[in-house]
C-alpha positions as a printed Julia matrix, in Angstrom:
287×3 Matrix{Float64}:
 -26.78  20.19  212.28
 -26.95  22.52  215.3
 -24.72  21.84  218.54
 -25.78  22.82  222.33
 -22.53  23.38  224.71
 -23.3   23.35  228.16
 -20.69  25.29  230.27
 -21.87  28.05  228.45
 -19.43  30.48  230.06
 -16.54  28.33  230.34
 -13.25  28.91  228.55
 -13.86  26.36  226.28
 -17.35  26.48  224.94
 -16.83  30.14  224.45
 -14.05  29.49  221.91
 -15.48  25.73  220.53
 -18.51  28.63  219.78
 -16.23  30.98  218.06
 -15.18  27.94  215.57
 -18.7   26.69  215.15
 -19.36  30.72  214.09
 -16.5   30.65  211.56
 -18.15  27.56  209.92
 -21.4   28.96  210.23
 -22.4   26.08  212.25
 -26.15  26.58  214.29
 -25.39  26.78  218.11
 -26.71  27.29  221.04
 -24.6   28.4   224.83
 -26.74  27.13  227.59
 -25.19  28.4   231.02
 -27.59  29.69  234.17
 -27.47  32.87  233.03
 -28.23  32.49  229.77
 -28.4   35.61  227.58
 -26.8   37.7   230.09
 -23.43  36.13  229.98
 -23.29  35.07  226.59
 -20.69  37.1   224.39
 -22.45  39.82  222.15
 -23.94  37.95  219.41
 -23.8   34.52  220.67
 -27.03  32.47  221.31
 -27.74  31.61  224.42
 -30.67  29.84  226.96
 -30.33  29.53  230.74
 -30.16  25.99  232.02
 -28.93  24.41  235.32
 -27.46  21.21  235.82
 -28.97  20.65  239.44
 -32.66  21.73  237.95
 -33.98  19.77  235.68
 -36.88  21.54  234.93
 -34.29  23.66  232.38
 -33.37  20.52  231.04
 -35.78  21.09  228.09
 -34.91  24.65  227.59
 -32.0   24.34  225.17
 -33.98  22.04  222.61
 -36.95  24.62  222.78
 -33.89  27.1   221.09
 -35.4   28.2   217.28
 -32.21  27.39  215.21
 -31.85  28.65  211.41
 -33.54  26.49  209.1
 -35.48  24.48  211.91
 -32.22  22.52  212.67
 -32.65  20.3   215.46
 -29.69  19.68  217.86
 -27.18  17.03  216.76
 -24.95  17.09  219.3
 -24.1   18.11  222.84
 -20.71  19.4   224.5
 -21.14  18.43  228.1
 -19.05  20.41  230.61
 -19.54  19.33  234.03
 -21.37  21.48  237.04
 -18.89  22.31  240.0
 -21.19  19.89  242.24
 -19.93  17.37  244.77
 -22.08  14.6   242.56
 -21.97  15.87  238.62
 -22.23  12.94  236.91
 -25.84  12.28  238.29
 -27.75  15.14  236.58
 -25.25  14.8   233.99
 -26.57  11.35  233.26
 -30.0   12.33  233.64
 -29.96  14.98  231.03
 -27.84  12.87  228.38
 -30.73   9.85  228.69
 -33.37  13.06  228.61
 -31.65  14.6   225.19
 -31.86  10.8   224.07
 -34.99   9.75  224.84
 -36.97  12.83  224.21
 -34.93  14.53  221.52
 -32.81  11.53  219.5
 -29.72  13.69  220.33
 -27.46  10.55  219.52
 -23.3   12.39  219.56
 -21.77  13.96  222.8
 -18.65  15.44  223.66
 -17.32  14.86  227.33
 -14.73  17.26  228.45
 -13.49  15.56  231.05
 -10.23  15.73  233.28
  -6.32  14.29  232.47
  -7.17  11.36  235.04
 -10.84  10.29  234.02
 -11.46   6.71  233.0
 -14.54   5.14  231.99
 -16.19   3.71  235.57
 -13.99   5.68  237.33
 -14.84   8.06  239.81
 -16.85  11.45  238.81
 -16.71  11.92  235.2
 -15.67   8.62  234.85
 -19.11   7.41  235.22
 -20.47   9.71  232.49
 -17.75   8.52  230.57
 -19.03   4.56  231.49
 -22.68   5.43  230.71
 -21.91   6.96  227.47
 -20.71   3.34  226.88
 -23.12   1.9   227.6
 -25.99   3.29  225.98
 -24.27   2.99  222.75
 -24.64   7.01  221.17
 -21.68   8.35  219.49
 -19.0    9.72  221.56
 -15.46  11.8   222.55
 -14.32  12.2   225.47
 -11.59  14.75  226.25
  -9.21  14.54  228.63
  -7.07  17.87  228.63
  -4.45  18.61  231.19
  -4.13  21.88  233.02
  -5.24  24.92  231.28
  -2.71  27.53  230.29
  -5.43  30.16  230.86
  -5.1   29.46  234.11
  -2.94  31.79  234.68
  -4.83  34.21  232.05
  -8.37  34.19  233.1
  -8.56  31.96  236.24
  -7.05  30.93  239.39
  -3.74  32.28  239.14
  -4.84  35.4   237.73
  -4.77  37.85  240.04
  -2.24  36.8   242.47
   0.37  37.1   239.21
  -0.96  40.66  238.58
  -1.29  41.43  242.36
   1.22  39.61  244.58
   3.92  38.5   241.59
   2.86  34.46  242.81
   1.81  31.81  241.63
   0.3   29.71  244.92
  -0.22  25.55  244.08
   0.34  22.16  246.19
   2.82  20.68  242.71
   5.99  20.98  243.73
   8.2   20.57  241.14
   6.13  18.04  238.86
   5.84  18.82  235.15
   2.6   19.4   233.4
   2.4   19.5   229.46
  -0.69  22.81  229.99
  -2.49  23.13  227.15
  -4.45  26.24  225.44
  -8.03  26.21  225.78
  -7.98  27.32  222.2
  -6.54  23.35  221.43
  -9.03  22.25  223.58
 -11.71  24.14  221.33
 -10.25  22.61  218.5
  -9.94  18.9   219.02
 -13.73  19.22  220.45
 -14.82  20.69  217.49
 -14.34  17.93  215.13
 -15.68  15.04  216.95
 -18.6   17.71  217.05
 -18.71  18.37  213.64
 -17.47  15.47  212.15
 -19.64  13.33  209.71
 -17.8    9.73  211.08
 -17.72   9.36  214.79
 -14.62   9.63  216.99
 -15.66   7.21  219.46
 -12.65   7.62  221.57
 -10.56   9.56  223.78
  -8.33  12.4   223.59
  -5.72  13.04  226.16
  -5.05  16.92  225.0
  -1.91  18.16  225.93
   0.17  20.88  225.47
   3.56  21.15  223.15
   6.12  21.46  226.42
   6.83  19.65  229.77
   6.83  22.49  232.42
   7.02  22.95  235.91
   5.25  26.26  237.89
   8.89  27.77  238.9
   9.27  27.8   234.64
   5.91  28.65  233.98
   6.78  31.64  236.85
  10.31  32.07  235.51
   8.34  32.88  231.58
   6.37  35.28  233.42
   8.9   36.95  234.92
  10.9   37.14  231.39
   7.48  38.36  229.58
   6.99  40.98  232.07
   9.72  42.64  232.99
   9.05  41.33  237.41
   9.96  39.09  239.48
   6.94  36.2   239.51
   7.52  33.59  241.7
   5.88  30.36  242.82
   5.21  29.29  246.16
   4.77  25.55  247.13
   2.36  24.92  249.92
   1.25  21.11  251.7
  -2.26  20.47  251.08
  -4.24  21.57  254.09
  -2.27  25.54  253.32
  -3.75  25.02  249.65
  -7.28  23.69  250.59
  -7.73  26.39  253.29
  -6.44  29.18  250.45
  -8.32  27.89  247.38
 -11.66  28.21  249.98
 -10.49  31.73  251.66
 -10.91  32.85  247.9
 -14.42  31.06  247.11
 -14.46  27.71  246.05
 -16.69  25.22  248.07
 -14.23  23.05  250.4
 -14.89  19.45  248.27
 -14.17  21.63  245.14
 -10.95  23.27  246.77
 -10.27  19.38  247.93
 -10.16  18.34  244.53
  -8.41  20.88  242.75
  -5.91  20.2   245.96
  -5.26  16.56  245.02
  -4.78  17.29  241.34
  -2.29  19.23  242.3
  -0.62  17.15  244.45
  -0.83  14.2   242.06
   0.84  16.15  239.35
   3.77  16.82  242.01
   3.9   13.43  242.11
   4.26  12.9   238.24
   0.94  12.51  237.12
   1.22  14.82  234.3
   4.28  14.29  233.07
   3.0   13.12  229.67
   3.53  14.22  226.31
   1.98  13.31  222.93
   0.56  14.82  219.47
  -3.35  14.38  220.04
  -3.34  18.1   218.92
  -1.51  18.13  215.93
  -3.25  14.83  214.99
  -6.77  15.77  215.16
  -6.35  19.68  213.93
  -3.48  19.26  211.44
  -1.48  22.23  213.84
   0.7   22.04  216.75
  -0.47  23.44  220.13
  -0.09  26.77  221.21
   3.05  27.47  222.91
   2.81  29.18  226.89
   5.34  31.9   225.71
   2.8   32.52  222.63
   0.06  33.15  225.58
   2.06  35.21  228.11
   2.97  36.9   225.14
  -0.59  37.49  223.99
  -2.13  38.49  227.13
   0.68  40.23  228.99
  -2.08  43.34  229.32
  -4.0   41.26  232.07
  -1.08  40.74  234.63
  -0.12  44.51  234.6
């Protein structure tokens, strides 16, 4: 058994890499920079969802005991189209390397056929290999290592287009977790996972927890959705990527993630990680 997780540098293949470590599972991080953003002591190879001349790269890995890989953890490219190459390189690990188990991680909304992911999801299906597909809601580390970062540390805000609509956000540690056993597992899952977190809670409480953990004032500002795609792109992200993020957002003002259930707890035998647990954790990054 040896597992290849795309998204090499993402929050969660980083960590589903830690686990496989602990369990002294063969893996491999495939990102497009390769060794040189891989953790210290991680394996890595550099491959690029829009080339596919890397597609063979990760398979050409030497793994202990001339494992070959068993299964893939497919995080998505931040392209206008991913589920094309996405496709392509799941029928390529098929067809040329009898990889027959992938992991989706895929968003809160996705459904199979459905736009984006959804037609991963579909084609997954359809071809018949062993499958999971997980459908987190919003990161936690958000606010730890991504978007809302530095305006918390900086500015004291937390800028989105939700309004006052209540997300369950979930640790990308859970997220880790769940994905490793359909990974791992000898039966398949075959199923999805909506992974959410253990509390119902809107950005003024998430800002409001901040504000307790830290000793400031952290506040959250509400803007329409033209303010929010126009600031999402004045900070880097390509205008259909800042688009999309932008209508997530507005779609969990609207209720969309106002959900709770025990996927967690059911498929790792332990609750999720609480967001007081995290702002307690990493209260060095906002100060």
């Amino acid at each position: 058994m040896a597992i290849l997780l795309t998204g090499g540098t993402g929050k969660t293949s980083v960590r589903i890499a830690r686990l496989l470590q602990d369990a002294k599972i063969p893996f491999v991080l495939a990102s497009r920079r390769g060794e040189a953003a891989a953790p210290s002591g991680m394996p890595a190879v550099k491959f690029d969802w829009l080339d596919s001349s890397t597609f063979a790269t990760p398979f050409q890995h030497e793994f202990p005991g001339d494992e070959g890989v068993s299964a893939i953890y497919l995080v998505a490219p931040e392209a206008a189209d991913p589920a094309s190459p996405m496709i392509a390189f799941v029928d390529y690990a098929v067809k040329e390397h009898g990889v027959n188990r992938f992991v989706l991680m895929a968003g809160s909304s996705a459904e199979p056929g459905g736009r984006l992911l959804g037609q991963v999801w579909q084609h997954l299906n359809d071809i018949g290999v062993e499958y999971c597909v997980l459908r987190p809601t919003w990161f936690m580390e958000n606010f730890s290592e991504g978007i809302h970062c530095a305006t918390v540390r900086d500015e004291g805000k937390i800028y989105t287009a939700c309004g006052d609509g209540k997300i369950s956000f979930v640790s990308a540690s859970d997220i880790a977790a769940v994905a490793f056993r359909p990974l791992t597992d000898e039966k398949p899952h075959n199923t999805d996972y909506r992974v959410l977190g253990p509390e119902l809670l809107t950005h003024d409480e998430i800002a409001a927890k901040l504000s307790s953990h830290l000793g400031r004032e952290i506040t959250h500002v509400n803007l329409i959705g033209e303010q929010r795609i126009q600031r999402l792109m004045r900070v880097g992200l390509p205008k259909h990527y800042a688009k999309f993020i932008t209508s997530l957002e507005v779609s969990a003002g609207n209720g969309d993630e106002n959900k709770m259930n025990d996927a967690v707890e059911r498929v790792t035998g332990r609750p999720p990680r609480t967001f007081d647990a995290l702002a307690q954790q990493c209260k060095a990054v906002w100060e």
